[in-house]
C-alpha positions as CSV (number, residue, x, y, z in Angstrom):
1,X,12.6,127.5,40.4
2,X,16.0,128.9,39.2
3,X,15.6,132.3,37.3
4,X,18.1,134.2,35.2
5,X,19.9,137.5,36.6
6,X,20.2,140.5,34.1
7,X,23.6,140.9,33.3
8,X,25.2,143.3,35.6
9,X,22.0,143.3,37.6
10,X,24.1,141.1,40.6
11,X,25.3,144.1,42.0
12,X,21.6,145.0,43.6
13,X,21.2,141.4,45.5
14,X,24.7,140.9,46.4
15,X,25.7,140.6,49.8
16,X,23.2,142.3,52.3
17,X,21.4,143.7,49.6
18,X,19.0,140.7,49.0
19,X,18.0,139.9,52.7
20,X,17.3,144.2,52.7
21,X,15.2,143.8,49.7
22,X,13.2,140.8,51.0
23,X,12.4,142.3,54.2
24,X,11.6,145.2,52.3
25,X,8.8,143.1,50.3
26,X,7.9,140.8,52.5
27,X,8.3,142.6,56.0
28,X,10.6,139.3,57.1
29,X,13.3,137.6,56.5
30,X,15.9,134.8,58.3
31,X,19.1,133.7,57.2
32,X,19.9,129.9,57.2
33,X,22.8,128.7,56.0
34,X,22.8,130.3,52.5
35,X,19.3,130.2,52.4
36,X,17.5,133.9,52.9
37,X,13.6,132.4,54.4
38,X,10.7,134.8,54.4
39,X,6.8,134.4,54.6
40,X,4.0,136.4,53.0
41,X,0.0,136.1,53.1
42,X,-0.9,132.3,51.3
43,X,2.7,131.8,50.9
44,X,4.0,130.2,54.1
45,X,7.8,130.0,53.6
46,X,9.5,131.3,50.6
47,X,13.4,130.2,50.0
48,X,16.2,132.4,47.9
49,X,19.1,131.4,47.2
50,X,21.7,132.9,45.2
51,X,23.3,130.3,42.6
52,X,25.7,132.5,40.7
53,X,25.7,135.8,39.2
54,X,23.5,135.0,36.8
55,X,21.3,132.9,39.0
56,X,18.7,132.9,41.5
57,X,17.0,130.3,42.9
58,X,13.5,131.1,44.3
59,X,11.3,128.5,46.1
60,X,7.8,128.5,47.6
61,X,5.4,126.6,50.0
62,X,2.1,127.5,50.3
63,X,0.7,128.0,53.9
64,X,-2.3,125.8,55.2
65,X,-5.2,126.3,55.3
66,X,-8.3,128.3,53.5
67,X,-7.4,131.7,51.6
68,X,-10.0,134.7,49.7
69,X,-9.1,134.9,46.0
70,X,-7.6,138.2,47.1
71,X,-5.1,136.7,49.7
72,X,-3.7,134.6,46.6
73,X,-3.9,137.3,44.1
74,X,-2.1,139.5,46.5
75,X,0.6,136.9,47.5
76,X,1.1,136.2,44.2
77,X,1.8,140.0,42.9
78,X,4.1,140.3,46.1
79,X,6.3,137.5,44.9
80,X,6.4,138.8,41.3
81,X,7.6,142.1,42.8
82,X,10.3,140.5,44.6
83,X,11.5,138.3,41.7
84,X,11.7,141.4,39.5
85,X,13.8,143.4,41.9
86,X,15.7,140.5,42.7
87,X,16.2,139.5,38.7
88,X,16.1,142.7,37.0
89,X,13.3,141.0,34.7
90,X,9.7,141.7,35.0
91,X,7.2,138.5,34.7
92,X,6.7,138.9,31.1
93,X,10.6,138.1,30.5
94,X,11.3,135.6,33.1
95,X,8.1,133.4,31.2
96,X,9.8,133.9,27.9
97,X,12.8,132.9,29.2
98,X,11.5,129.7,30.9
99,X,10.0,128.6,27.9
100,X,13.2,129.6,25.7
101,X,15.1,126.8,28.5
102,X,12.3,124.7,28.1
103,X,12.1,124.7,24.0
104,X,16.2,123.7,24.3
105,X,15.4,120.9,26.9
106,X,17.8,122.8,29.8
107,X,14.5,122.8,32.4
């Protein structure tokens, strides 16, 4: 999913700063391509990559196999953590933005 990047908050992900950050988080991180790849708890590869200044493109796939309510709950919170570091908006904003996109057909 693509989320928006405050405005001047590009500064704090660009160049090394993301893959520091996401190791950081998630305690892992690869590079491929332009693709920084990570892994945490239920969520068994998580993709970011930076669109533009104002963009950021976050994908996840969940692991296999059975998890505690906890694991997912935990996992879940970890990735909202990220996302606002990475986006400069906490969950709260990045939902009202989505629906905002969604309202004017741009999802």
């Amino acid at each position: 999913m693509d989320y928006d990047i405050k405005k001047g908050w590009f500064k704090n992900i660009e160049g090394d700063l993301l893959p520091q950050m996401m190791e950081e988080v998630f305690g892992n991180v690869a590079a491929e391509g332009d693709l920084f790849v990570s892994s945490y708890g239920v969520l068994g590869r998580i993709e970011v990559k930076v669109v533009s200044k104002t963009q950021l493109e976050i994908v996840t796939v969940n692991a296999e196999g059975t998890f505690s309510d906890d694991d997912i709950l935990g996992s879940k919170r970890k990735l909202n953590e990220f996302a606002e570091k990475a986006t400069g908006f906490d969950a709260k904003a990045r939902m009202k933005r989505a629906q905002k996109k969604a309202k004017e057909g741009k999802l």
